[in-house]
C-alpha positions in Angstrom: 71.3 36.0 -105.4 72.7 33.2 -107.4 70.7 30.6 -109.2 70.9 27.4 -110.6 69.7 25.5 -113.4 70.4 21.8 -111.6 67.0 20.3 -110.3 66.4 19.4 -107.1 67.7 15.9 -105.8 64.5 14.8 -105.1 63.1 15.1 -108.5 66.2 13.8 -110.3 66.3 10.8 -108.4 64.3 7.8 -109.7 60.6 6.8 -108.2 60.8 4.5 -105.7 58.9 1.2 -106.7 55.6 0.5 -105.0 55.0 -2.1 -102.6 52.0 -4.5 -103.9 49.9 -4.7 -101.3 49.9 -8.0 -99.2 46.9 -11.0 -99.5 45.0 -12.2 -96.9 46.8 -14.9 -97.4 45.3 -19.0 -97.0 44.3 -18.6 -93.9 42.5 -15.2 -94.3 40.6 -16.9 -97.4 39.7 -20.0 -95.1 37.8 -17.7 -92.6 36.3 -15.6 -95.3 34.6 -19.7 -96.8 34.4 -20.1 -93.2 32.0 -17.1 -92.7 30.0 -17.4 -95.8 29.2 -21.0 -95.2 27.8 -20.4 -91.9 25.9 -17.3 -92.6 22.4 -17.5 -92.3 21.6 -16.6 -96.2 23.5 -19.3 -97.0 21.8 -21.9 -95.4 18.7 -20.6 -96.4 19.9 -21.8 -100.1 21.4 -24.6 -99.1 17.7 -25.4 -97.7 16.2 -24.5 -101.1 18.7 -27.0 -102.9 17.5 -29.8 -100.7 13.8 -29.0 -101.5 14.8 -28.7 -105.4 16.8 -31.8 -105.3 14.1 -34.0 -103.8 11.8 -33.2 -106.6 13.1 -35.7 -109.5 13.0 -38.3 -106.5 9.4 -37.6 -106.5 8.2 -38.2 -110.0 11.0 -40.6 -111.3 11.2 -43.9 -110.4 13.8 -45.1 -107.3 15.9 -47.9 -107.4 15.7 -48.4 -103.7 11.9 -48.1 -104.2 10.5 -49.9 -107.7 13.9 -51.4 -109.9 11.1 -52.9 -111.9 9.6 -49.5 -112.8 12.9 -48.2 -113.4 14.0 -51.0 -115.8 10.4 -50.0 -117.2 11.9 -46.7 -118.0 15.4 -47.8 -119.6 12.8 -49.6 -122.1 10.8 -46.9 -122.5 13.5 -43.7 -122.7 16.8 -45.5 -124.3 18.4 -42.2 -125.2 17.3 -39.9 -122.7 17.3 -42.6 -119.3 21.5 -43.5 -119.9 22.1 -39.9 -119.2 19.4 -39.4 -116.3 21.1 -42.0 -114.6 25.0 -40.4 -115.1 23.4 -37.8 -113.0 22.0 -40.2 -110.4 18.7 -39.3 -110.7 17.1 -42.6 -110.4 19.2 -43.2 -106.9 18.4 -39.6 -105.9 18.8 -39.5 -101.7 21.9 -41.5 -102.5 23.3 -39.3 -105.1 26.7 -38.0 -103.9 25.2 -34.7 -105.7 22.7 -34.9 -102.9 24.5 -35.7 -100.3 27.3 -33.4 -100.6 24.0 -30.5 -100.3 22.8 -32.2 -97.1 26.3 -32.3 -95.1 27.2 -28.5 -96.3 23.6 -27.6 -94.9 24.2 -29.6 -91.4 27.5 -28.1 -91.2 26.4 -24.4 -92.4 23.2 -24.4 -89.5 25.8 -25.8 -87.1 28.2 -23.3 -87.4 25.2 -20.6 -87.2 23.2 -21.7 -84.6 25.4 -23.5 -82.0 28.0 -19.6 -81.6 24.3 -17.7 -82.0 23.2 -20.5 -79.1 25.9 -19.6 -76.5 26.3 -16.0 -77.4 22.5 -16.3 -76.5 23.5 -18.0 -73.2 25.6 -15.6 -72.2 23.1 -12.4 -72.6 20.5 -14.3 -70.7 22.9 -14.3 -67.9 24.1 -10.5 -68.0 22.3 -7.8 -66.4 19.8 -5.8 -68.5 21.5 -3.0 -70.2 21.4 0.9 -68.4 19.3 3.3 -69.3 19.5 5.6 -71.8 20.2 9.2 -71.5 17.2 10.4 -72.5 14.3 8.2 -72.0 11.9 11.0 -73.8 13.3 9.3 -77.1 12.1 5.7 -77.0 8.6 4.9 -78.6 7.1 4.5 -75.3 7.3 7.6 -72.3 5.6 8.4 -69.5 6.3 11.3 -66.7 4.9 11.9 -63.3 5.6 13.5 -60.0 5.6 12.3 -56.3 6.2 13.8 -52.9 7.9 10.3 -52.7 11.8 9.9 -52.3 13.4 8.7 -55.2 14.6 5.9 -53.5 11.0 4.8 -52.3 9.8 5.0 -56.3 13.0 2.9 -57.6 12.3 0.3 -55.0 8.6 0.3 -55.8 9.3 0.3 -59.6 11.8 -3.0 -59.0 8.9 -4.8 -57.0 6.4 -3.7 -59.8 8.7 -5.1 -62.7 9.7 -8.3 -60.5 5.7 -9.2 -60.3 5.7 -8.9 -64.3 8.6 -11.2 -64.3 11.0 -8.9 -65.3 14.9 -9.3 -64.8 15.0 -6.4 -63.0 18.9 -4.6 -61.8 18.6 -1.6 -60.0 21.0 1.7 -60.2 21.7 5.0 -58.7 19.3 6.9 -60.1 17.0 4.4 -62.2 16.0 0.8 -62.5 16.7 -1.4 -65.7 14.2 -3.9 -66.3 14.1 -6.6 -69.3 12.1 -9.7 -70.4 11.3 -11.8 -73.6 14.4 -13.9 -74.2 12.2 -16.9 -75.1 11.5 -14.5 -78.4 15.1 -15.5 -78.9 15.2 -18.9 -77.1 12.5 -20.1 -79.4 13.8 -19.3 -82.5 17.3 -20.4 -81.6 15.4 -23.8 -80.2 13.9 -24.2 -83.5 17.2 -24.3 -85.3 18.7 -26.8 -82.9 15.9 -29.3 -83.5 16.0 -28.6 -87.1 19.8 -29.2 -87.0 18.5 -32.5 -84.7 16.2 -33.3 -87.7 18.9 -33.4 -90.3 21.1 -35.3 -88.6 17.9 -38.1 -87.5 17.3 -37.9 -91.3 20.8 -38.5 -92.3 21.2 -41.3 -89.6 18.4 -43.3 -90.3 19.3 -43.4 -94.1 23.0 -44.6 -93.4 21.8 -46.9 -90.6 18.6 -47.9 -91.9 17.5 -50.3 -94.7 14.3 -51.1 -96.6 13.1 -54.3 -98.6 10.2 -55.1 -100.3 9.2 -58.9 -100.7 6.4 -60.5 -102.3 4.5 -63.6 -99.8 1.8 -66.1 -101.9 -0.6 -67.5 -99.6 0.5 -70.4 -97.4 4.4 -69.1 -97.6 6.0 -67.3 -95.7 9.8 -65.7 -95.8 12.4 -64.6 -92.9 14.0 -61.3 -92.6 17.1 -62.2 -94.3 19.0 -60.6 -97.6 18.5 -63.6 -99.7 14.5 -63.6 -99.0 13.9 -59.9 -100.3 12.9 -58.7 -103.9 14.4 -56.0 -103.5 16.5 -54.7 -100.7 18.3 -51.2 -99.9 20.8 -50.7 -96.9 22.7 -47.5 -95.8 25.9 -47.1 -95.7 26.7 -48.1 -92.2 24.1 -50.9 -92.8 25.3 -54.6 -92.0 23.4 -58.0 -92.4 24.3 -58.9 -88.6 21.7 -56.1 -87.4 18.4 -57.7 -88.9 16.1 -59.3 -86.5 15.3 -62.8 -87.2 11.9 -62.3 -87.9 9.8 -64.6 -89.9 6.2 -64.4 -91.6 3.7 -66.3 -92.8 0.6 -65.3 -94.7 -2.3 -67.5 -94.1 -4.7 -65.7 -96.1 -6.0 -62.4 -97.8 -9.2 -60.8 -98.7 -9.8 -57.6 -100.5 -13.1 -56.2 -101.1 -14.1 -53.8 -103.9 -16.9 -51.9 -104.6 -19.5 -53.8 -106.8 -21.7 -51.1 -108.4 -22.3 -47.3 -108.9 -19.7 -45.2 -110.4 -16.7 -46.0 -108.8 -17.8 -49.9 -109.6 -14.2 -51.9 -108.9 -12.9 -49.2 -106.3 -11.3 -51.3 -103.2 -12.7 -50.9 -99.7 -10.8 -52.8 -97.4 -7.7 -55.0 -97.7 -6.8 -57.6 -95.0 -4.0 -60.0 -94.9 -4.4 -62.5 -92.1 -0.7 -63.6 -91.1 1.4 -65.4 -88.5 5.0 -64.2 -87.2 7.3 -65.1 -84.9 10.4 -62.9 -83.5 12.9 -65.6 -83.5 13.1 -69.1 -82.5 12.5 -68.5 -78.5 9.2 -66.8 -78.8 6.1 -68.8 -79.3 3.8 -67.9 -83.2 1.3 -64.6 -83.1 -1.3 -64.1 -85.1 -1.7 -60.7 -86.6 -4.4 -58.7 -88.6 -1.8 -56.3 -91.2 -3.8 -54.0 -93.2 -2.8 -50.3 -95.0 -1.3 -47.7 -92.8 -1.5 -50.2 -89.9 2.3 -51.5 -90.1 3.4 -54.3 -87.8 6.5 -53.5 -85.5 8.9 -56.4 -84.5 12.2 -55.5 -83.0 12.3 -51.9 -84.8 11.5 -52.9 -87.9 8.1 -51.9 -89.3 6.1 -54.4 -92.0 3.9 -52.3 -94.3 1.4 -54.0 -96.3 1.6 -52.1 -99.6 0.2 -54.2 -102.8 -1.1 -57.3 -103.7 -1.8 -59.4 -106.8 -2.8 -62.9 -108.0 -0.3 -66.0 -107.9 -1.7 -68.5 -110.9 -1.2 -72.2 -110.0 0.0 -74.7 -112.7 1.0 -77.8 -113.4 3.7 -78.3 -116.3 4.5 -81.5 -117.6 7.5 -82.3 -120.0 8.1 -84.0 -123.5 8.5 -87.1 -121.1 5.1 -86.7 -118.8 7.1 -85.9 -116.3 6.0 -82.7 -113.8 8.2 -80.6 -114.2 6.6 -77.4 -112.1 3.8 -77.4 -110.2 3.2 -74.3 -108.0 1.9 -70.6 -107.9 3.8 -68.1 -109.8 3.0 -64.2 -108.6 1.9 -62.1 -111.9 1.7 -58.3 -111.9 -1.1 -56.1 -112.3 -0.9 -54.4 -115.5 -4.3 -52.6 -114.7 -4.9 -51.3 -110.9 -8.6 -50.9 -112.2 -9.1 -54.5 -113.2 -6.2 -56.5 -112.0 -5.7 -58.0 -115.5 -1.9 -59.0 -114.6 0.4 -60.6 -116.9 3.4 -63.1 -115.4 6.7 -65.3 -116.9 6.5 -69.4 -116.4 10.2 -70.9 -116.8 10.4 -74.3 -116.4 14.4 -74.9 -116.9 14.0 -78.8 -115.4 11.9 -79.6 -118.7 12.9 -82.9 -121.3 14.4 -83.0 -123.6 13.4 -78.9 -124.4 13.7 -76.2 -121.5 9.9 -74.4 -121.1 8.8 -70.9 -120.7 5.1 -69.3 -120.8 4.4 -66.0 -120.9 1.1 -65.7 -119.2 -2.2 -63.1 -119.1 -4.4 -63.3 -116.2 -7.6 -62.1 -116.3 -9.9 -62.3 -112.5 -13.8 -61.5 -114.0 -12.7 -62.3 -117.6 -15.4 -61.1 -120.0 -15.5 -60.4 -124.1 -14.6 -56.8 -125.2 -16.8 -55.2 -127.9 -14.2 -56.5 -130.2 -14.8 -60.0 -128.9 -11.2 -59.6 -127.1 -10.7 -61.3 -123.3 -10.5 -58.4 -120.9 -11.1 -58.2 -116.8 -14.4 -56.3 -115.6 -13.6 -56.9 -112.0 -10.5 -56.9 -109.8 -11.8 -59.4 -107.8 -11.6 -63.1 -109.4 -15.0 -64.0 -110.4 -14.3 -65.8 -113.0 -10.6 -66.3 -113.5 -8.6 -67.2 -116.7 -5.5 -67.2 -117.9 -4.1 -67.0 -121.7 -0.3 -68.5 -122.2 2.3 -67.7 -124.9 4.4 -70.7 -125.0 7.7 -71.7 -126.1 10.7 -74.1 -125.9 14.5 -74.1 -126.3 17.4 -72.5 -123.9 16.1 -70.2 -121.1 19.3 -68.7 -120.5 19.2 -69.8 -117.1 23.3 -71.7 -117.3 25.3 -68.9 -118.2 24.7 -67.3 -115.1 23.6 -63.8 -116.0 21.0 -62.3 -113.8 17.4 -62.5 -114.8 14.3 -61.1 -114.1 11.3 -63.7 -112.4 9.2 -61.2 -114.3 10.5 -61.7 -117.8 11.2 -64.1 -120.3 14.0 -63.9 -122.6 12.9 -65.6 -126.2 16.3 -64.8 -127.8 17.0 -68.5 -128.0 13.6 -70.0 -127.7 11.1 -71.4 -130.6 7.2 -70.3 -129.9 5.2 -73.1 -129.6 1.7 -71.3 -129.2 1.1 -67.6 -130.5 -1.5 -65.7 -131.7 -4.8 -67.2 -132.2 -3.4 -69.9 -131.5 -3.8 -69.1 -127.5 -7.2 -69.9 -126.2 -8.0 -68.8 -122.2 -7.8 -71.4 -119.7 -10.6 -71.9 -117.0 -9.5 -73.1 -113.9 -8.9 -77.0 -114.4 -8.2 -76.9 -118.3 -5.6 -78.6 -119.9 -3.0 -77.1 -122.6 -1.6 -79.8 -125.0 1.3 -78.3 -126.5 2.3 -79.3 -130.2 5.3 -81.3 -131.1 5.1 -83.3 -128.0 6.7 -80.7 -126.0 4.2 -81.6 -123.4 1.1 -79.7 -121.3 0.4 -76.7 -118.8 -2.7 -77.0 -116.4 -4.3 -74.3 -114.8 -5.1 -75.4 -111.4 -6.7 -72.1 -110.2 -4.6 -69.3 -108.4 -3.9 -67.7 -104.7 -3.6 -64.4 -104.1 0.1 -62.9 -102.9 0.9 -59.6 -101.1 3.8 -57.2 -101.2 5.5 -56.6 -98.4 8.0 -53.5 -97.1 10.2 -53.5 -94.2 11.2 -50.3 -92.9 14.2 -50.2 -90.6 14.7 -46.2 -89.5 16.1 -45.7 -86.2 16.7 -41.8 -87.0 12.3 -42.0 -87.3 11.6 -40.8 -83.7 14.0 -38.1 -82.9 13.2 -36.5 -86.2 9.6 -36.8 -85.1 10.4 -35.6 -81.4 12.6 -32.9 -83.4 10.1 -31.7 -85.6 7.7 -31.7 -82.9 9.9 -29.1 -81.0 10.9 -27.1 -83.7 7.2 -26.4 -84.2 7.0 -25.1 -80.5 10.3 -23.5 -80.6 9.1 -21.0 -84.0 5.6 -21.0 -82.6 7.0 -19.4 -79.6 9.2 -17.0 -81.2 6.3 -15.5 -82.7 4.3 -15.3 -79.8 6.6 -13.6 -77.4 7.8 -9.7 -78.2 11.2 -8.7 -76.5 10.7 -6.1 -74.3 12.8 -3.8 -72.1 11.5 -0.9 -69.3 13.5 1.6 -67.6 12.5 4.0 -64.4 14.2 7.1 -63.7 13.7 9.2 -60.3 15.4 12.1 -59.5 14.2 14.9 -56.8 13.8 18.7 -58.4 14.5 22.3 -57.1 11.0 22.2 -55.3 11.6 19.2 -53.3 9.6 16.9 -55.8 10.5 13.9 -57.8 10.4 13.4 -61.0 9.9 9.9 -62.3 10.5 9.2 -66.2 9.2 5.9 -67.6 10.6 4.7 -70.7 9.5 1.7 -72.8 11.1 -0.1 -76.1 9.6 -3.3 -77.5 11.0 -5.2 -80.7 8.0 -5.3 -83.0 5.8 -2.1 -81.7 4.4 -1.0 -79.0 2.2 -3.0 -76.6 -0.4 -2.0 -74.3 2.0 -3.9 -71.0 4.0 -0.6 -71.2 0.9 1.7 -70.3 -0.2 -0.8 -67.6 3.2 -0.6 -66.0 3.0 3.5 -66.2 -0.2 3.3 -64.4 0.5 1.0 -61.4 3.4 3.3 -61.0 1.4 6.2 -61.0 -1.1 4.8 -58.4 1.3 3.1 -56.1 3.3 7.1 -55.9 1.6 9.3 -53.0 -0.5 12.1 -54.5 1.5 15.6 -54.7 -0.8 18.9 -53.3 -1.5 20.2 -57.0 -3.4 16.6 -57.6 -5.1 16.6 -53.6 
């Protein structure tokens, strides 16, 4: 026996490096995304972030819907609004924060529902699935015996499942029988119109526009960019697609409450006005009130406000009229309609003219012996104005508000007490020779909206469906029956009966085991 102190090549010989095991690679990682973004969890928080995002669009003020109140709010927050607005929260449904969470949930339901749709197709058009081994397993059983043939039960078992409207497929030895696909169908239906919902939603914004415009009495405006306030388009929104509408307001009445508790609350607004499609069609009159929009063309008119339009007459340095006309003020006070408004008078000699103006419709004395309004409607109107002279700012061709008055180069001319009210017809001198401001009395203005949203009825129809398509999913239970006849040593048959129903048992299944029962010939134990 010899031995030997060399080891064994294999443990003198160096390890072998280790492969490193192989990525799935850039394509494997695109399917995994893939996957994820389409799975239903997913779009269930994608659907949450939609929901969450809409909520600062709720309580903050919208660009598209009230500039005014957000310019309010730059006044109001000038640390805190800068940085709300970096983050796009005054232009929320435009936000590309907000939009980027509304294409990844169009795209995530549509690659979940449209693969779950045809896989769906394709099962309704297979044959119902064989029976089990043993049918004394499922929830539901039943067994009998027949002097009938087997043959005779399975043929009278297919022609008791096909009155129930069961697909029914018949085998050797047993009969499959299956119904409630529009359990599936409906939920599957819901989807689809939700997925039609997002995308009428998302169509109407980028084709659709909205503009709000404010008409005096006697005026009128035509749908055009230069006659609106304030106007919003989508993205895919172009001048060329308004209607050439036009409008005129002939007159408006509100009424209001005039006693008891809610003494001031309105009861009715009316706004009597005049429109005309374009310059082919012949003038219509039309009675626009809340929540009854008019339609021309698509485009829907909403009344949503209105306000009083002070008249005056403004005379120069020179005697010269300056201004004479209505000039819409604001409501500072829904309650009392105590409004305050900006005069400019830039066509003024030899000094440019601007008034700052309170309105007050039922103007009383406060207990401090201050002008307030006790009534919205005008009872007894009068107006207080703040005037000055000097440059209005008007040449250098940097936007301003109709609303506001910038005093950074003008002089006051009357301030403090030195502002008495005006009645309608009275007369302000102002001093220096600067000339006069006469309250002529007022008319009353409305605001105006039109909505353009051709995305409004399919996500109506939509919604409507998707309402019937999840109603129906609850409604209807997926069921499945199968009947098994096969002949015994004695020369009987034997007939097993075997139920299975997503969501619990129903009584259907007992039914079906009974008309079976009675349809098979009595055997001699049971005559």
């Amino acid at each position: 026996m010899t031995t030997s102190t060399d080891a064994p090549e294999a443990q003198t010989s160096p390890q072998a490096p280790r492969e490193r095991p192989v990525g799935i690679g850039l394509l494997g990682w695109l399917r995994w995304g893939w996957r994820q973004l389409t799975s239903m969890r997913t779009a269930l928080v994608l659907l949450f972030l939609v929901a969450l995002g809409t909520v600062p669009g709720s309580f903050l003020p919208q660009r598209g819907l009230a500039p005014e109140k957000v310019s309010q709010f730059f006044q109001d927050h000038k640390t805190l609004a800068p940085w709300m607005n970096r983050l796009s929260l005054f232009d929320v449904f435009s936000a590309p924060w907000f939009a980027a969470i509304y294409i990844l949930l169009f795209i995530s339901l549509a690659g979940c529902v449209l693969p779950r749709s045809w896989q769906h197709y394709q099962h309704i058009r297979s044959r119902p699935p064989k029976a089990p081994r043993n049918l004394a397993r499922l929830p539901q059983t039943a067994t009998y015996e027949t002097e009938a043939a087997p043959d005779e039960v399975l043929a009278e078992a297919a022609k008791v499942l096909k009155d129930r409207r069961f697909r029914v497929d018949s085998h050797d030895d047993h009969v499959a029988a299956e119904k409630g696909y529009l359990r599936e169908t409906g939920n599957l239906v819901f989807h689809l119109a939700l997925l039609v919902l997002l995308f009428a939603v998302g169509s109407g914004a980028a084709f659709g526009y909205k503009g709000n415009v404010i008409v005096t009495e006697g005026e009128g405006f035509s749908n055009a960019l230069t006659s609106y306030d304030a106007f919003k388009g989508g993205k895919a929104f172009s001048s060329s697609h308004l209607p050439p509408f036009t409008v005129w307001l002939d007159s408006f009445k509100a009424a209001y409450l005039p006693d008891g508790p809610d003494r001031g609350q309105p009861t009715a607004f009316s706004a009597k006005i005049r429109y005309q499609k374009d310059l082919k069609t012949s003038v219509r009159p039309y009675d626009l009130q809340v929540n009854h929009p008019l339609n021309i063309d698509g485009a829907r008119v909403y009344l949503l406000g209105h306000g009083y339009a002070p008249q005056f007459t403004v005379r120069d340095g020179k005697g010269q009229i300056a201004f004479q006309g209505a000039v819409p003020f604001l409501p500072m006070n829904e309650a009392t309609y105590a409004s305050e408004g900006v005069v400019k008078v830039p066509d003024a000699q030899p000094d440019q003219l601007g008034f700052i103006g309170l309105f007050w419709p039922t103007a009383v004395p406060d207990a401090q012996g201050k002008v307030t309004s006790a009534f919205p409607a005008a009872w007894n109107p009068q107006v207080a104005l703040f005037a000055f002279k000097g440059d209005l700012g008007l040449s250098n061709g940097a936007p301003q508000s109709v609303y506001r008055l910038d005093t950074a180069k003008l002089k006051p001319l009357l301030m403090g007490n030195k502002v008495k009210p005006l009645a309608v017809g009275n007369t302000e001198t102002l001093p220096g020779g600067a000339g006069s401001i006469t309250f002529n009395g007022y008319r009353q203005y409305i605001t105006l909206q039109v909505n353009h949203d051709p995305g409004r009825v399919p996500a109506l129809a939509a919604g409507i469906v998707a309402i019937l398509g999840i109603v129906t999913s609850f409604l209807v239970r997926r069921r499945r029956v199968w009947v098994r006849a096969r002949a015994d040593e004695g020369g009987r048959t034997v007939v097993e009966v075997g139920g299975l129903t997503l969501g619990g048992a129903t009584p259907e299944f007992d039914a079906i085991a009974e008309r079976l029962r009675e349809a098979a010939p009595p055997t001699p134990d049971e005559e």
